[in-house]
N, C-alpha and C positions, 0 to 999 in steps of 0.2 A: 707336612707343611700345607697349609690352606691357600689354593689359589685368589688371587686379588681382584677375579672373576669369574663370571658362570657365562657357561654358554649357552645361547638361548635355541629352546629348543621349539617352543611354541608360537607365533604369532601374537606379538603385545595387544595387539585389538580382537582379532575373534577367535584365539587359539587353538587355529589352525595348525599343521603338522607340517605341513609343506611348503618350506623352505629353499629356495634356489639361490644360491650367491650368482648376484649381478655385478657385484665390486669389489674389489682387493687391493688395497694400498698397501704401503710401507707400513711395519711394523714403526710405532710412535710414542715417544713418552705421552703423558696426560698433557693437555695442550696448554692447561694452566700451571704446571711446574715449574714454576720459576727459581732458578737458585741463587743463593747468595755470593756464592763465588766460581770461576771457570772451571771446570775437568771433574766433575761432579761425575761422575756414572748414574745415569739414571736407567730404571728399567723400561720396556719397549713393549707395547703391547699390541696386538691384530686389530688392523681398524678393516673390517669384514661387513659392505653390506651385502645381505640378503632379502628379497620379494616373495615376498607371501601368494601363495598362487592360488588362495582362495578368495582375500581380500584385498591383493593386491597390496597391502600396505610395503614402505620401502624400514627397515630398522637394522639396525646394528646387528650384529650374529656374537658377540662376547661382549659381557655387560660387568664396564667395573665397581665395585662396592661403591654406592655414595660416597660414604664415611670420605675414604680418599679423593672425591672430586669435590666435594664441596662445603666441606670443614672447615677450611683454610683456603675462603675463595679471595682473588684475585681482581675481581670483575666489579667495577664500582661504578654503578649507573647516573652516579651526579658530576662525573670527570667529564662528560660529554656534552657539550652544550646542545648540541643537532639531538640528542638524546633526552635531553631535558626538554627540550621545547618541542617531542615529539610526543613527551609523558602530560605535556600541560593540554595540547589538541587531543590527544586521547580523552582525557577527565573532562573537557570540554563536551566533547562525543557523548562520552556517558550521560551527561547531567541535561543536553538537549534530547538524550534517547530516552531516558528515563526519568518519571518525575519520583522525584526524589525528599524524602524527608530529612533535612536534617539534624532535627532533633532524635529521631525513633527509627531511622533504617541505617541500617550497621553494613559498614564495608569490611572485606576481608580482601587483601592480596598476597596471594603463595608463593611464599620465593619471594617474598619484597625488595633484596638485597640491601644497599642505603637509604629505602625508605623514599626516595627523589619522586615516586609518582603517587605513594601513600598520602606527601605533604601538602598535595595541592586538595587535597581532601578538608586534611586540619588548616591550612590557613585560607579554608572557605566558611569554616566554623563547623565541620559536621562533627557531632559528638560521639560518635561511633566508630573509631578508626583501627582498625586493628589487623597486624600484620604477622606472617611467617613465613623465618629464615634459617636456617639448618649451619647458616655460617655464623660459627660464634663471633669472627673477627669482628663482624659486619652490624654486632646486637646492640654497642656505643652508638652509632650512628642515627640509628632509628630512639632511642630513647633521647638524644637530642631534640630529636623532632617531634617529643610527646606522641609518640605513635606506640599504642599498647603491642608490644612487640611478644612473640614467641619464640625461641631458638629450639627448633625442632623439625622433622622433615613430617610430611602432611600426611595420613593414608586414613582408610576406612577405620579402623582401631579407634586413633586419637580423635578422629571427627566426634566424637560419639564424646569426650574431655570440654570439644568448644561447643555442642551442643547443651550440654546441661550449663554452663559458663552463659553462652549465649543466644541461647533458641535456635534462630536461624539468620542468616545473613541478606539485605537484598541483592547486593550486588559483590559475587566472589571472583576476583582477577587473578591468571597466572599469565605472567608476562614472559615469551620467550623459557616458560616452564616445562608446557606441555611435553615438549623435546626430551627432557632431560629426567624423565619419570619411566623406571624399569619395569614397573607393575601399573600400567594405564588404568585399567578395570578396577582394580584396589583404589588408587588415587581420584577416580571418576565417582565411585560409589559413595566415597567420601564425600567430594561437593553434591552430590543428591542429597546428602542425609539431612544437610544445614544448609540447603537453599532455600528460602522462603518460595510459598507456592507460584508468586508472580516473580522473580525473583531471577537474574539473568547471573549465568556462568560466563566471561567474556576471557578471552584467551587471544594469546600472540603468539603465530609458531615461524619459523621463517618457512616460505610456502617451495613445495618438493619442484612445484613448475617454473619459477623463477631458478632455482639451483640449478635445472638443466637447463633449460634457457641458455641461464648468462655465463654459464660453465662457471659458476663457484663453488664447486668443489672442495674450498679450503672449509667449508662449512660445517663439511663433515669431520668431525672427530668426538671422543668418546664421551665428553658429555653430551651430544647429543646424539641419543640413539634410536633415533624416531624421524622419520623424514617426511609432511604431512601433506596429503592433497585431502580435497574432498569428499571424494568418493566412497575412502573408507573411512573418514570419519562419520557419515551420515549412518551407516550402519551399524558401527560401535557403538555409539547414541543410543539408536533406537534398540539396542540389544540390552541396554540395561535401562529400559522405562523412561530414555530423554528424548529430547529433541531440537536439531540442529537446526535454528530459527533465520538464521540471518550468515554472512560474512561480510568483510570490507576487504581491496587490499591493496595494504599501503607501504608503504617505500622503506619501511624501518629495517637496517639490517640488511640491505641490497635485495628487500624484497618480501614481502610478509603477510600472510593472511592474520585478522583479525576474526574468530569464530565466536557468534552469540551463540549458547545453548541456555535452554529452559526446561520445564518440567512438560511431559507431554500435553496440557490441557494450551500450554500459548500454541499462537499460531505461528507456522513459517511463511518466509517469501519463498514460495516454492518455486516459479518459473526463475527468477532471478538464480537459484542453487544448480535449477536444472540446468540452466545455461554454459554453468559455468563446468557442471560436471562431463557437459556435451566437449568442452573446450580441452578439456581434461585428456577424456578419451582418444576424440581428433589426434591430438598432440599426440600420443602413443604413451603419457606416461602409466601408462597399467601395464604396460610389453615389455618383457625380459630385451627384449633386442633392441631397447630405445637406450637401452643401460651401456650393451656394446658398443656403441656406435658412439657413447657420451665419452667413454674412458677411451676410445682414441682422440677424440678431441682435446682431451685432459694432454694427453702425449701430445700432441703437435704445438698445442699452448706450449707446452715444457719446450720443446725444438725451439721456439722462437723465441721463447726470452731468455733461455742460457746462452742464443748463437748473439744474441742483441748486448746481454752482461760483456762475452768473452770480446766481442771485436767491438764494441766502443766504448767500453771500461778496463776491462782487465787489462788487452795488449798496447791499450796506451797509457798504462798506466794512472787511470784516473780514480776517482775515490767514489762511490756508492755507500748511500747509508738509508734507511728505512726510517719513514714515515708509520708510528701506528703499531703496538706489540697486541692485539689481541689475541683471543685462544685460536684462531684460523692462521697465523703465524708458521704452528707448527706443521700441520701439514700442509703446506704451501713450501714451508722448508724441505722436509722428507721428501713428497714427491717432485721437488724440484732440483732435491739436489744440492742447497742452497745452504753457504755459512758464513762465518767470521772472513773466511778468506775472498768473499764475496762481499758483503754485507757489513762494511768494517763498525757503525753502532745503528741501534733504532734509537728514533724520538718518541716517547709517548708521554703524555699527559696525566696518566694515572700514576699516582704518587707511590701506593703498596708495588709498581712494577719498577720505579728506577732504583738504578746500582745492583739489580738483578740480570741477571744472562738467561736467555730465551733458552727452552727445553732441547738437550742435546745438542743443538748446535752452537752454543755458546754467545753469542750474539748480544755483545752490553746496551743495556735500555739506559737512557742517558733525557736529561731533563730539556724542556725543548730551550731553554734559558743559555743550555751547554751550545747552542749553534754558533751561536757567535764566536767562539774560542774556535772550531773544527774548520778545518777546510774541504769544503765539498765540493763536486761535480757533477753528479747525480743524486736525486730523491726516489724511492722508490715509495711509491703509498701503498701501504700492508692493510692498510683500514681502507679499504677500494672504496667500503659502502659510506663513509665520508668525505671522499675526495673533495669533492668541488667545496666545501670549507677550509680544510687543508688547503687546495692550492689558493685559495683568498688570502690565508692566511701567511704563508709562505711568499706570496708575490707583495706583500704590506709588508713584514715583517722585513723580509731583502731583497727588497728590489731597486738595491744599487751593486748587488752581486750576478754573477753570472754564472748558472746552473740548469740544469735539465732535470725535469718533473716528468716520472715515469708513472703511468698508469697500468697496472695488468689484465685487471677487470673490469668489466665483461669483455672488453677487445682491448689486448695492449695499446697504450697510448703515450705518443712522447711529448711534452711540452716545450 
C-alpha cells in the first residue's frame, strides 16, 4: 500500500542533509477536509517541523501528495472582501513598479485560485492574462473571468509547454504559493525558463518572523510546508542563476512578506535586504532554541483560553460559536483540544464550506445569514488575521444583542 507521503529527507532550498525537528504537533487531518456529514473517520497525519542547519530554512518533515491537498480546494480568494481589496493594492503596486505594456507583456499567476487578483489585470484591458490552477473545482470560475486559464500544477517539465505557447512572461505572481510547493528548485527553475529578461518573479509567503512573533502557529499545517524568512531565500536564489531584488511587508494573512526576484543582470536594494536580514538574525529566528521557547508559548496560549472557554462559558452554561473556518481552524483545534462540545457552529462566508463539519472535530459551518435564528454568547474569531472587519461587522449587524467577541490572536482578547 502506498503511503499518502514522503518524508523529507533533504532541505527544499539547498539540499542540505541536516535536519533537526524544532516542532511537533498533533497528528491532523488535512486542514481543508471538509465533510459532508458528522462521524466521518478521517485519517491523521504528522505535522513535524524541522530546521535545516545549513540553511536554516524552517519546512515540514512529511510531505503530502498534492493530488490530495489541492484537487478539490476549498480556499476561494473572492469570498473575502479584506482579500479582494488586498489583491487590487497589490496589481496597483505592480503597475507603479513596473512599466507595463498592455498590449504585448503577458501576465502569468501560479495558483490563481478564482482568478480574483488575475481580474484586475483583464478588466484594466491587458491582453495577456493567463492563469494556473491545479484545482479543477476552481477552473469555472476563472473562465468566467476570461482569464486563459490552465488546470495543472506548475514545475520545470511543463514550463517548457507555456514556453513554446508563450515565449516568456513579464510579470509571473504566486500568491501565498511559494509555501505550498514540495520541490522549490523544480518550481523555481521553471519561472527562470519563462521570465522575460527584465521580467520580475513576485511572490506572497506568510513571513516565518511574524508566525513567531504573534504566535500563530495555526499556520502551520500540511499545505504549507515551507516557513519563509529571508535569509535563506537570498541564497536559494542566487544558487540557481536569480536574484532576490526587493521585498515588502504587508499585513495579508496576519503577516506576510512580498518577494521580488529577477534574472541576475537587475539590480537589488541591497542595504534595505541587509537590514532586514540583520533583523532576522537579531531575532534568533535562525536558532533551534528560538523554536523551544516558541512551542511553550503555544502551551500557555492553550492554558489560557481552554481555563477562559471552561469558567466563562462551559460552567455557566453559555453558548460559544466561531467566527471564520479557514485551513488554520484545524490545527488550532488539535492543538487546543477544541470541538463541537466547545464550539457549538462556525460562521464563514465561503460558500464551497457551509453544511460542511470542520476536519475531525466536527464542528458545522453554518451561513453568516443562520445568526439570526442561533442564540449566542460568545464569538470566537478563527480568522484572527480579519478580525477588526469581522467585529465591524458583527457590532452593525447586532448591535441590539448582547454577546462577547473573543480574540486569540496574537494576545487573547475579549470584547
Amino acid at each position: 500500500m502506498k503511503k499518502d507521503f514522503i518524508l523529507r529527507r533533504r532541505c527544499v532550498l539547498c539540499n542540505g542533509l541536516k535536519l533537526k525537528e524544532v516542532l511537533n504537533f498533533k497528528k491532523t487531518p488535512l486542514a481543508n477536509s471538509y465533510v459532508k456529514r458528522p462521524g466521518i473517520k478521517e485519517k491523521t497525519f504528522p505535522l513535524v517541523c524541522v530546521l535545516c542547519s545549513d540553511c536554516k530554512h524552517l519546512q515540514l518533515q512529511h510531505l503530502i501528495k498534492p493530488e490530495l491537498l489541492f484537487e478539490d480546494y476549498m480556499y476561494v480568494s473572492g469570498t473575502s472582501p479584506v482579500l479582494v481589496k488586498h489583491f487590487e493594492d497589490y496589481f496597483k503596486k505592480i503597475k507603479r513598479t513596473i512599466g507595463l505594456n498592455k498590449s504585448k507583456d503577458k501576465i502569468l499567476d501560479i495558483a490563481c485560485n478564482d482568478g480574483t487578483f488575475l481580474n484586475f489585470f483583464v478588466k484594466d484591458k491587458f491582453k495577456n492574462v493567463v492563469g494556473i490552477e491545479p484545482a479543477k473545482n476552481l477552473r469555472y470560475l476563472n473562465k468566467q473571468k476570461k482569464i486563459d486559464i490552465h488546470t495543472s500544477f506548475f514545475n520545470y517539465k511543463n514550463s517548457f509547454s507555456f514556453k513554446k505557447k508563450y515565449k516568456n512572461f513579464k510579470v509571473i505572481t504566486a500568491n501565498n504559493v511559494f509555501a505550498h510547493v514540495p520541490d522549490l528548485r523544480d518550481f523555481a527553475l521553471g519561472v527562470k525558463n519563462i521570465l522575460a529578461n527584465d521580467g520580475l518573479f513576485i511572490f506572497e509567503v506568510s513571513y516565518l518572523k511574524n508566525v513567531i512573533e504573534k504566535l500563530t502557529f495555526d499556520t502551520i499545517y500540511h499545505e504549507h510546508m515551507s516557513y519563509h524568512s529571508l535569509a535563506p531565500l537570498i541564497k536559494f536564489f542566487r544558487s540557481i542563476g536569480m536574484k532576490l531584488i526587493d521585498f515588502d511587508l504587508v499585513q495579508a494573512q496576519g503577516g506576510s512578506i512580498r518577494v521580488y526576484v529577477g534574472h541576475e543582470n537587475l539590480n537589488e536594494k541591497k542595504k534595505k535586504i541587509q537590514r532586514q536580514v540583520l533583523i532576522e538574525k537579531k531575532m534568533g529566528i535562525l536558532n533551534e532554541n528560538l523554536y523551544r521557547k516558541y512551542f511553550r508559548r503555544i502551551l500557555g496560549q492553550k492554558k489560557q483560553i481552554n481555563k477562559m472557554i471552561k469558567n466563562k462559558i462551559l460552567k455557566k452554561n453559555k453558548v460559544l460559536i466561531g467566527y471564520g473556518a479557514p485551513a488554520k481552524v484545524t490545527t488550532f483545534s488539535y492543538t487546543f483540544d477544541l470541538g463541537k462540545n466547545h464550539i457549538r457552529y462556525i460562521v464563514d462566508d465561503n460558500y464551497l464550506k457551509q453544511d460542511k463539519y470542520t476536519p475531525g472535530k466536527n464542528i458545522k459551518i453554518i451561513k453568516f445569514e443562520n445568526l439570526k435564528k442561533i442564540s449566542f454568547d460568545f464569538i470566537i474569531i478563527l480568522a484572527w488575521n480579519f478580525s477588526n472587519p469581522i467585529i465591524k461587522k458583527l457590532n452593525k449587524k447586532f448591535k441590539n444583542r448582547n454577546f462577547k467577541i473573543i480574540v486569540p490572536f496574537p494576545k487573547l482578547k475579549i470584547y
